[in-house]
MARDREN-138847 format. One line per field, with one value per atom (N, C-alpha, C, O): residue number from 1; residue in three letters; chain; atom name; x, y, z. Coordinates in steps of 0.1 Angstrom, whole numbers, plus 5000, padded with zeros to 4 digits. Example, Ala and Ser with C-alpha at 12.3 -4.5 7.8 and 13.67 -1.06 7.14 Angstrom:
BEGIN
num 1|1|1|1|2|2|2|2
residuo ALA|ALA|ALA|ALA|SER|SER|SER|SER
cadena A|A|A|A|A|A|A|A
atomo N|CA|C|O|N|CA|C|O
x 5132|5123|5132|5142|5128|5137|5129|5134
y 4943|4955|4967|4967|4978|4989|5000|5011
z 5078|5078|5078|5085|5071|5071|5079|5080
! end
This chain:
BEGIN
num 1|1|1|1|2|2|2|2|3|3|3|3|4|4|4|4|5|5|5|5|6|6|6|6|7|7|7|7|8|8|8|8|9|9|9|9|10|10|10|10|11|11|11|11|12|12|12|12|13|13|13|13|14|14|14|14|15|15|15|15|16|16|16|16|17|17|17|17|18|18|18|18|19|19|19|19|20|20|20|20|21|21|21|21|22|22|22|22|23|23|23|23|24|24|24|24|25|25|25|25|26|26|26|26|27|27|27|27|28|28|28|28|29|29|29|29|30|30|30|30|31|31|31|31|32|32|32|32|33|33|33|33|34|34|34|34|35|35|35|35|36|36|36|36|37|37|37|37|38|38|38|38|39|39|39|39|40|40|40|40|41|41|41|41|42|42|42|42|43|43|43|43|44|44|44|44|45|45|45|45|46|46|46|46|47|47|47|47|48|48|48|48|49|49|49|49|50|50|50|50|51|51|51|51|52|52|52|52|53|53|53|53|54|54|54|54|55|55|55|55|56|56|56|56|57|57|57|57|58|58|58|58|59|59|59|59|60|60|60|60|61|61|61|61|62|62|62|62|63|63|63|63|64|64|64|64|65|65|65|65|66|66|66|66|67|67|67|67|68|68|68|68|69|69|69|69|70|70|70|70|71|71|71|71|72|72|72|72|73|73|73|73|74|74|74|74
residuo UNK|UNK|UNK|UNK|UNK|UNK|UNK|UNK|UNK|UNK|UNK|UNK|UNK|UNK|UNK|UNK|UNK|UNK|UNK|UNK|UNK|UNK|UNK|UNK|UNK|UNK|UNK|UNK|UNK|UNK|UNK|UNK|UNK|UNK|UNK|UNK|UNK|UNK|UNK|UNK|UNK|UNK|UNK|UNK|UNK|UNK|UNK|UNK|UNK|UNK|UNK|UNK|UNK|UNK|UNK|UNK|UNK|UNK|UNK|UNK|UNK|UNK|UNK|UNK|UNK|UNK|UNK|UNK|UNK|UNK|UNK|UNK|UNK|UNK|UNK|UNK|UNK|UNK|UNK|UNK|UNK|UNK|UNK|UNK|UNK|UNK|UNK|UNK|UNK|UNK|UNK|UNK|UNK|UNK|UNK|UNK|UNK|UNK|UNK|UNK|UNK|UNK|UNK|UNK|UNK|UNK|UNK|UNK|UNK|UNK|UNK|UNK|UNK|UNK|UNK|UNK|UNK|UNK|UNK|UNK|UNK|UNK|UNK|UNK|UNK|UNK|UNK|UNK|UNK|UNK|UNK|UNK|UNK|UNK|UNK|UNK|UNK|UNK|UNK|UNK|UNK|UNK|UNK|UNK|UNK|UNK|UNK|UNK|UNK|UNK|UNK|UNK|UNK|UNK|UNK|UNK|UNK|UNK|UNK|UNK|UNK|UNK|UNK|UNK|UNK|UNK|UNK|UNK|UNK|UNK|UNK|UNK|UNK|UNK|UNK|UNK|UNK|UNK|UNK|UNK|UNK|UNK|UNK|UNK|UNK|UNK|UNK|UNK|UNK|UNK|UNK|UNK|UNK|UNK|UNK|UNK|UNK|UNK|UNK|UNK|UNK|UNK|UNK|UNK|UNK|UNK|UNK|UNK|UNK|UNK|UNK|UNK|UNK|UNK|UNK|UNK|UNK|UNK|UNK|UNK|UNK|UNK|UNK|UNK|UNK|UNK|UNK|UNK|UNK|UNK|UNK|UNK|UNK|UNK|UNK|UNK|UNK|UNK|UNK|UNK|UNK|UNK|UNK|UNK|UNK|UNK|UNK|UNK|UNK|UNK|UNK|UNK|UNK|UNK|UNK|UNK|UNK|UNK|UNK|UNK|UNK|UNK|UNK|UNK|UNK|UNK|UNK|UNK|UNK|UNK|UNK|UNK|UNK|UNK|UNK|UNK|UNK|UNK|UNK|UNK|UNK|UNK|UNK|UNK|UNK|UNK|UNK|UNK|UNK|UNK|UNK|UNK|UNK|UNK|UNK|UNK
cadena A|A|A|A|A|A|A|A|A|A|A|A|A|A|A|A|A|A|A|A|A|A|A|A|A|A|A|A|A|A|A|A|A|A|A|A|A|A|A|A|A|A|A|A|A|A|A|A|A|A|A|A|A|A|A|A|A|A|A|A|A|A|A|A|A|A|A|A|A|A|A|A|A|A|A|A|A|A|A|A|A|A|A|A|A|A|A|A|A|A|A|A|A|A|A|A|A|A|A|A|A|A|A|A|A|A|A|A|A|A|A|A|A|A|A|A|A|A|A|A|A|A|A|A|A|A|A|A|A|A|A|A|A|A|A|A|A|A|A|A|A|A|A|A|A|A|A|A|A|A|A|A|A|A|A|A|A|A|A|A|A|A|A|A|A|A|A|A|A|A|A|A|A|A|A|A|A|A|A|A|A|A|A|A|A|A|A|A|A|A|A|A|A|A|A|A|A|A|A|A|A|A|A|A|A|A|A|A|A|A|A|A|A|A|A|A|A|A|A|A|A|A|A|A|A|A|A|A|A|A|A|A|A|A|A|A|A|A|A|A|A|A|A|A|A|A|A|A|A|A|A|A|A|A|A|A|A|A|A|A|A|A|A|A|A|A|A|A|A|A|A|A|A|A|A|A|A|A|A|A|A|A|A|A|A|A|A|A|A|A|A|A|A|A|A|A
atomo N|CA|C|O|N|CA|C|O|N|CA|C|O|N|CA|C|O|N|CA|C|O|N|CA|C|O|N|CA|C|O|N|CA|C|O|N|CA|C|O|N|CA|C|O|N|CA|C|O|N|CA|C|O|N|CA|C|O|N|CA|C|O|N|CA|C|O|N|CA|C|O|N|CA|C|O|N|CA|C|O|N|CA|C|O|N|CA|C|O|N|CA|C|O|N|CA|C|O|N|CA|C|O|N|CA|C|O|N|CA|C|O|N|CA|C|O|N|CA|C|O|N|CA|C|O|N|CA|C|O|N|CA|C|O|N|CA|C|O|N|CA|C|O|N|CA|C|O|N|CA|C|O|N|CA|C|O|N|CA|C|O|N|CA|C|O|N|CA|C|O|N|CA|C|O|N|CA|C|O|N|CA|C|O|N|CA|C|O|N|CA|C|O|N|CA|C|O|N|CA|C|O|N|CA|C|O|N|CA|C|O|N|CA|C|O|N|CA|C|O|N|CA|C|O|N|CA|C|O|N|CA|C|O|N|CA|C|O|N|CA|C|O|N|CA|C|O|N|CA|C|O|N|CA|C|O|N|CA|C|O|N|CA|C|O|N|CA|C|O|N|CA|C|O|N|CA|C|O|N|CA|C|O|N|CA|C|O|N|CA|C|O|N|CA|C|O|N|CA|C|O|N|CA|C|O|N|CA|C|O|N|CA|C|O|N|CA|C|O|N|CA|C|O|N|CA|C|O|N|CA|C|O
x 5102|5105|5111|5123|5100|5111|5116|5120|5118|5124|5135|5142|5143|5154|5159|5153|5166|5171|5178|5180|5183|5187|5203|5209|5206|5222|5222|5232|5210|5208|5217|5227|5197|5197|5214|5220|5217|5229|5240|5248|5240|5252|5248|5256|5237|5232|5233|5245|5231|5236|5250|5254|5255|5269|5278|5290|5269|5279|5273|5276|5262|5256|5264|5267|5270|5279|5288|5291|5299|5305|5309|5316|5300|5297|5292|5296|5284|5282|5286|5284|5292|5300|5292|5283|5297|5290|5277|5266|5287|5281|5269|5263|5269|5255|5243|5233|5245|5243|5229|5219|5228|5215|5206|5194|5213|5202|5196|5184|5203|5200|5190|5180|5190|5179|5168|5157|5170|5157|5152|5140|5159|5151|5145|5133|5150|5143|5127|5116|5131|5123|5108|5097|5110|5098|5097|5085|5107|5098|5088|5081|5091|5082|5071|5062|5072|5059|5051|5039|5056|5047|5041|5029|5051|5044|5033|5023|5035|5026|5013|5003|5011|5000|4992|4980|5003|4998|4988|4976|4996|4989|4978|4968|4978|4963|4955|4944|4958|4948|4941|4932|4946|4941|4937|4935|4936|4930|4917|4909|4914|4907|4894|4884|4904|4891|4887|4880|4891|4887|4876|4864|4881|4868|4853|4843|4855|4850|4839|4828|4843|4842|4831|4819|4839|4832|4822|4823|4810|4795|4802|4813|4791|4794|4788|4779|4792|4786|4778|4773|4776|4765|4753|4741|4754|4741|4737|4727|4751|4743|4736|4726|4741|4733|4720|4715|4712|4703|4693|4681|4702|4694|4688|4677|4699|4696|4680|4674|4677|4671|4658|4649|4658|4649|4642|4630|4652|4647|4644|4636|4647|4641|4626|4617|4624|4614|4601|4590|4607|4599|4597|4585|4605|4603|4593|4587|4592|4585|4565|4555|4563|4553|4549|4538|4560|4554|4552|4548
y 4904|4918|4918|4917|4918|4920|4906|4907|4894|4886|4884|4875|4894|4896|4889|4891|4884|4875|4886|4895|4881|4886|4890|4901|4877|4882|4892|4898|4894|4904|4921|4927|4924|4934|4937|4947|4928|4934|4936|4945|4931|4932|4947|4949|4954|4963|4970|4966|4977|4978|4987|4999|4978|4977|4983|4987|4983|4991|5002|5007|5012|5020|5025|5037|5018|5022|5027|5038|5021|5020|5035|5045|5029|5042|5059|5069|5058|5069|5076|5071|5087|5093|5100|5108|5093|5091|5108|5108|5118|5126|5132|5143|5123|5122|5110|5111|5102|5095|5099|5094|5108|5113|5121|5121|5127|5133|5121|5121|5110|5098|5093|5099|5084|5087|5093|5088|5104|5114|5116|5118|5117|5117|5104|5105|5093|5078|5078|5076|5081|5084|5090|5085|5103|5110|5105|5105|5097|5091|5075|5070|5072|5063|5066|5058|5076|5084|5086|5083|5092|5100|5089|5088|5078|5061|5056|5049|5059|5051|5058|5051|5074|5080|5081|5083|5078|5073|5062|5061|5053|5038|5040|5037|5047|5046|5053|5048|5061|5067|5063|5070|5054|5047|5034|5026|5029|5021|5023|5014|5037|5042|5052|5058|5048|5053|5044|5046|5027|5014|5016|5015|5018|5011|5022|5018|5036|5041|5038|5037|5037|5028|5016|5015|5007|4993|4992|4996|4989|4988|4983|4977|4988|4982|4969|4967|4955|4943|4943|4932|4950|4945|4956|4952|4964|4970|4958|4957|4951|4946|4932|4927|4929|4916|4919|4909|4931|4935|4938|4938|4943|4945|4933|4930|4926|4912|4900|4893|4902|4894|4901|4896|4919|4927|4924|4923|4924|4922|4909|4908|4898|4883|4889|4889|4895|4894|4899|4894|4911|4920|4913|4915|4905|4896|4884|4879|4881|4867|4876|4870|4888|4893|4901|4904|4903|4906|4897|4895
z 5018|5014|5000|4999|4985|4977|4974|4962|4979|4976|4981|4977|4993|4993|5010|5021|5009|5023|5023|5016|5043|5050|5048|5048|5046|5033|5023|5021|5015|5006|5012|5012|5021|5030|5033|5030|5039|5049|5037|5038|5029|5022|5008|4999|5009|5004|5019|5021|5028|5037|5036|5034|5038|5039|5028|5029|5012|5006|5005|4994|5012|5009|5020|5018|5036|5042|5038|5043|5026|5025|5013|5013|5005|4993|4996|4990|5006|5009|5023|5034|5021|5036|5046|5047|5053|5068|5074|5080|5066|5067|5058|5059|5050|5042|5044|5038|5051|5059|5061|5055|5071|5076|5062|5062|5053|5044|5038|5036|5034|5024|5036|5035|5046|5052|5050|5047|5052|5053|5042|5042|5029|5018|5015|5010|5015|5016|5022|5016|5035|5046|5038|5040|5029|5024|5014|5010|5006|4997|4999|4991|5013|5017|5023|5027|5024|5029|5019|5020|5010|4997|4991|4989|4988|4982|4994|4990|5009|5012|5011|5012|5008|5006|4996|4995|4987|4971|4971|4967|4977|4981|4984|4978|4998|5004|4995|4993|4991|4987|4970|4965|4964|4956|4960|4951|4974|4977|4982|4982|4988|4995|4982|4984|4967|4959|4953|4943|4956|4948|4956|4953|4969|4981|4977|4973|4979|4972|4962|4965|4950|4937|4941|4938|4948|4951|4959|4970|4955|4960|4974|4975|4985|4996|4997|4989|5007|5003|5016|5017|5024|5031|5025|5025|5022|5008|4994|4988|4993|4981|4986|4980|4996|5006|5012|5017|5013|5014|5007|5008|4997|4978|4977|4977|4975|4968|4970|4961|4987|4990|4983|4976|4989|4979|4964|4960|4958|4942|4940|4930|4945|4944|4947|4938|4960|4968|4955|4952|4949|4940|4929|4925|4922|4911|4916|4907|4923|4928|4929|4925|4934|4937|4919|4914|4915|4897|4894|4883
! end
C-alpha cells in the first residue's frame, strides 16, 4: 500500500486520533469515504474507455488469419 508498513499506518492512525476530536471523527471518515469513491469511479471509468479504444484481440486473431489468407489468393 503506498509503500507504507504496518508501523507507518498505525502511527498515522494514531495521530489523526489524536489530532482530530473524536467528534469529528465520523465526518473525516465519511468525507474520505466519498472521495474514495469518486477516485475509484474516475478510475474505472478511464479504464473502461482504454478498453473501449483497444481493438478487441479475439477480433484481431480472426482478422489476421483473414488477410494472410487474401494476400496469398491476390
Amino acid at each position: 500500500m503506498f509503500g507504507l508498513g504496518l508501523t507507518e499506518v498505525l502511527l498515522v492512525f494514531f495521530a489523526i486520533v489524536i489530532f482530530i476530536r473524536p467528534q469529528d471523527f465520523p465526518a473525516l471518515v465519511k468525507s474520505v469515504g466519498k472521495l474514495y469513491g469518486k477516485w475509484q469511479r474516475m478510475y474505472y471509468g478511464v479504464v473502461n474507455d482504454l478498453y473501449a479504444l483497444a481493438p478487441d484481440d479475439a477480433e484481431a486473431k480472426r482478422e489476421a488469419p483473414q488477410q494472410t489468407v487474401q494476400r496469398e489468393k491476390e
